[in-house]
N, C-alpha and C positions, 0 to 999 in steps of 0.2 A: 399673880405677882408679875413686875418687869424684871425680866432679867437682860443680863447681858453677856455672852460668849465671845472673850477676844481670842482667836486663835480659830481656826475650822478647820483645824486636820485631823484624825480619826476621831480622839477623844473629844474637841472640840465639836465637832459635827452633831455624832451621835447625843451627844449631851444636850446640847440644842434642840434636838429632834424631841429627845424624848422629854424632856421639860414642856416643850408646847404641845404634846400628847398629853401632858396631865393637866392641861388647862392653863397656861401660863402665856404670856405673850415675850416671846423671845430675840433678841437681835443680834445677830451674828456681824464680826467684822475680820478680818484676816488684814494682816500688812502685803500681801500677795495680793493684787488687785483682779487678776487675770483669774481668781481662782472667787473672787465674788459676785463678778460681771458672767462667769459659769453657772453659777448657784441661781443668779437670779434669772436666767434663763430656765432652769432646772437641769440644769446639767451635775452629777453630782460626780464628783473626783475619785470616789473611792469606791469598791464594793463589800458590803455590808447587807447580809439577808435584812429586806423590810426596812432598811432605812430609804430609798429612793423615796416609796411611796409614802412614809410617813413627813418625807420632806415636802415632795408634789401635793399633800394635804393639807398644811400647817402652814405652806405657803402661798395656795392659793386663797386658804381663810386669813391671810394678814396675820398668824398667830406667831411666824417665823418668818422673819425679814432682817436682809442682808445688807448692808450697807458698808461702804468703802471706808470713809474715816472712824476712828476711835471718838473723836468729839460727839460724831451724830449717835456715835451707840452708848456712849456714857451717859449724857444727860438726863435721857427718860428712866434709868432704870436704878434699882434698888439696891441689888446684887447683881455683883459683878465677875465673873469665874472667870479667872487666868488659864488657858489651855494652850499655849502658846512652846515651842518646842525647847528641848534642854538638851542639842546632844553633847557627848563628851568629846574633851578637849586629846588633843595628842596625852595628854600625860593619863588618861582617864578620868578626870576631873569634869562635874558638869559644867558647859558654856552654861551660864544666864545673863547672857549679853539680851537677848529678847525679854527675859521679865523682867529686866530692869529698863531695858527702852516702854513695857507697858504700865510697868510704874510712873517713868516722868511722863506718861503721856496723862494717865490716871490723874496723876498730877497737877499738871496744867488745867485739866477739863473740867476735876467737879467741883462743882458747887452746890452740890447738896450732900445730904449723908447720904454714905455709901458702905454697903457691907463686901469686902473686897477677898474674894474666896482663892486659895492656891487649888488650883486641878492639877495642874502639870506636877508629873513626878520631880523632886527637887532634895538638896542635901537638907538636913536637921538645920535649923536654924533659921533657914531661910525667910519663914515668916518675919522670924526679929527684925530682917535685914529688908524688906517689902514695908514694914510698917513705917521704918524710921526714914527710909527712901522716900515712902508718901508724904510723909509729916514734913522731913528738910522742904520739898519742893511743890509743895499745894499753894496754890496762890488763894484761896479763900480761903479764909474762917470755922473752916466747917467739920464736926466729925466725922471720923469712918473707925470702922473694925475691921482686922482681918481674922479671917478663918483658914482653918484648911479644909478639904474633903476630897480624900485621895480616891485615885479611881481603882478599878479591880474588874475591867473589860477585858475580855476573850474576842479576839479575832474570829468573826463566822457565829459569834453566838453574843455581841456585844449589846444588842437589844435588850435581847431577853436578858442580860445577866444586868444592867440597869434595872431594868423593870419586876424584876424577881431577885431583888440580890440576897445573896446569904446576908450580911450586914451593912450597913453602912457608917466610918468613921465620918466623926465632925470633931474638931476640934479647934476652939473657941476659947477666948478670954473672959466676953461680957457676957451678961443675958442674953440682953437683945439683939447678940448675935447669935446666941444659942436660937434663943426663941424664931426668928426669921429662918435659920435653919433649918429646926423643923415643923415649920408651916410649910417649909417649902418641898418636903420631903412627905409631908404626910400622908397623901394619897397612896403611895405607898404601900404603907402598915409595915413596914420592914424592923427586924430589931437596931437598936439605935445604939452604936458605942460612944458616950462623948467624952473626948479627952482635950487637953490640953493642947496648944498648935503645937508646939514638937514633939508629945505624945502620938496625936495623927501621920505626924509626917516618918517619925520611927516605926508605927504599925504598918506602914505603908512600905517600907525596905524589908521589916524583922517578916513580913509574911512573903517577900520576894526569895525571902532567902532560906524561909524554910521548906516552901513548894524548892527548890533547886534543890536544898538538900536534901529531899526526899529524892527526887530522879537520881540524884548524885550514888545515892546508899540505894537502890535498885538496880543499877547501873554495876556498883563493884559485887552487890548479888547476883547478876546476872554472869560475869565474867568466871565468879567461884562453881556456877551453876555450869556454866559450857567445859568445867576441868571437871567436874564432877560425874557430869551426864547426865542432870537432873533437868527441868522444863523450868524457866525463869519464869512463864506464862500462872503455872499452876501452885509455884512459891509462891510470888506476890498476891497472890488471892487466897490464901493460907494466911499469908500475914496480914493481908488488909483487910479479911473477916473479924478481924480484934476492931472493937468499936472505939479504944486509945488510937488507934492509928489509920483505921481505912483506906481503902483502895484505891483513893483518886492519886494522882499525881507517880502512881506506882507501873507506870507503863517503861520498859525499859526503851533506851534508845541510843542515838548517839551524842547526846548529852542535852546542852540547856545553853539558850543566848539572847542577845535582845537587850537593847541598853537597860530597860526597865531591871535587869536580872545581875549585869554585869557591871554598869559603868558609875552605877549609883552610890556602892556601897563605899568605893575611894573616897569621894566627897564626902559623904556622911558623917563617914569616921574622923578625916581630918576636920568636920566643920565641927563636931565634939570637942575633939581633944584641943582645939582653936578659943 
């Protein structure tokens, strides 16, 4: 299939990469121009086990190409993945000053059907507000879908958890956005949850926030455990032998951060109750 990656910072990258690993032909574009005229050098921005070389091979076979404007990367492709950044604002609200500059840009460019995917982590509704943005300012004719397909990358291990994920959400309105979903997904063999676009975009906060409250509730174990004189180490592996709850995420620390964790859930909730 063509696709198209707008945005090339982690999620974007990676994404890219590993779609033209499963045989796909991929084009990346970034509004950063300095960080595409790098890539196409092969200079890769970020570090990430095994993404260099899967770049240096996908773009010396043509399968992964990088280009400057949005116009040259919309036209040839089918799908379209938003990865484009969303930090928060001073009040913790997300900025989507950028998805909505890649929607008019979306906009403007196509003229064919387009299946138009959210990747970037984004408040509930969003998709509503993506769809109705393309539709006011499309100057063709022409249909599109959007989708969601939230990511669930780990820093240092973001390959592999692509490419072997515990699941992957889609959530989709039509078929034939379903179905292009998972054609595109297929290689794969992964199990598949499909929900609805703010079913996806809520699985994608609701499992942010239960990995935090799991460190969160190890964390005040831990504290009862150092009044106690007990080993926090040897609790959490007591508890996370129960197969209801297992032991990941039960590493105690000094807590939990990261906009992904923090800044997302203000928005969310106001874009609900909105």
């Amino acid at each position: 299939m063509k696709i198209t990656i707008i945005g090339t910072g982690y999620v974007g990258l990676v994404t890219g990469a590993c779609f033209a690993e499963l045989g796909n032909t991929v084009i990346c574009t970034d509004n950063d121009k300095r960080k595409i005229r790098a890539l196409q050098r092969g200079d890769i921005p970020i570090y990430e086990p095994r993404l260099k070389g899967i770049v240096k091979k996908y773009r010396l076979k043509k399968r992964l190409i990088f280009v400057e404007t949005i116009e040259e990367a919309i036209k040839p492709a089918e799908v379209i993945f938003i990865c484009v950044g969303t930090p928060p604002r001073q009040n913790g609200e997300a900025d989507l000053t950028n998805i909505e500059k890649v929607c008019h840009e979306i906009a403007r460019h196509m003229h064919s059907y387009k299946l138009i995917v959210e990747k970037s982590t984004v408040p509930v509704k969003t998709g509503e507000w993506v769809k109705d943005t393309i539709r006011f300012f499309k100057k063709k004719r022409v249909k599109f879908d959007i989708a969601c397909n939230p990511e669930f990358l780990r820093e240092g291990s973001a390959i592999n958890d692509f490419m072997h994920p515990d699941r992957i959400v889609i959530g989709v309105e039509t078929e034939k956005a379903k179905r292009l979903m998972l054609k595109l997904y297929k290689p794969l063999n992964a199990p598949m949850s499909i929900t609805s676009i703010k079913g996806a975009e809520i699985v994608k906060h609701a499992a942010n926030a239960f990995l935090a409250t799991k460190i969160s509730f190890i964390n005040a174990i831990s504290n009862i455990c150092e009044v106690a004189g007990a080993g926090v180490v040897e609790v959490a592996k007591g508890i996370g032998m129960d197969k209801r709850i297992n032991e990941n995420f039960f590493n105690a620390g000094i807590g939990f951060g990261g906009s992904c964790s923090l800044k997302m859930y203000r928005s969310s909730f106001i874009s609900v109750r909105n």
